[in-house]
C-alpha positions, 0 to 999 in steps of 0.5 A: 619589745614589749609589744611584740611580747603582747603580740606573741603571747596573743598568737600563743593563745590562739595557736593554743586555741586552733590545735583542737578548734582546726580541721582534722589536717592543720592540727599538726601545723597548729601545734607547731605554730602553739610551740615556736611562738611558745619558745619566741615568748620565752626569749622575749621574756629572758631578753626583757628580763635581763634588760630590767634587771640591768636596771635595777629591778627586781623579780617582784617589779618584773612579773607583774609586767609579765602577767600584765602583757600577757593578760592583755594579749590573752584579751586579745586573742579572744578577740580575735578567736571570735572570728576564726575559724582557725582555717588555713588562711589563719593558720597563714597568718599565724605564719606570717606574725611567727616568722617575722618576729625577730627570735623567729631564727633561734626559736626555729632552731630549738623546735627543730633540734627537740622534734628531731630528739624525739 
């Protein structure tokens, strides 16, 4: 679980990263990519949440293992921005670890239901 948070919040950081770094033509997909595995993220972080809170920690012992593995994915999304170019083979990628990640279905749901409420 909390891997695969580490991962997200990496990809979070680089989508963040590549909206404005990439072509004229991907800045769009680059934005939706940032916003899916925002929401992923955030599943992850209410699943993890809960499962720590079932087990008797509190809000205090939980953050800091939020700030921790978002540190870490932040460091290596520096990493890995150091050789990309947040072209279309990237922005692939990004896809590819975006929809394998098991909240994939639910964030998809919730980006869709808010981009069609615009």
């Amino acid at each position: 679980m909390a891997s695969n948070l580490q991962t997200l919040y990496m990809w979070e950081k680089i989508a963040s990263v590549c909206k404005t770094k990439a072509p004229t033509e991907l800045k769009q997909e680059w934005a939706l990519i940032e916003m899916t595995v925002y929401v992923e993220t955030s599943l992850w972080e209410s699943n993890i949440g809960a499962v720590l809170r079932s087990v008797g920690r509190t809000e205090p012992q939980i953050s800091p293992v939020f700030d921790s593995l978002k540190s870490n994915g932040e460091v290596l999304a520096r990493g890995a921005l150091g050789s990309m170019s947040c072209n279309a083979v990237d922005k692939d990628r990004a896809v590819r670890v975006m929809v394998s990640d098991p909240a994939f279905n639910d964030a998809r749901e919730f980006v869709l239901s808010k981009h069609q409420s615009r």
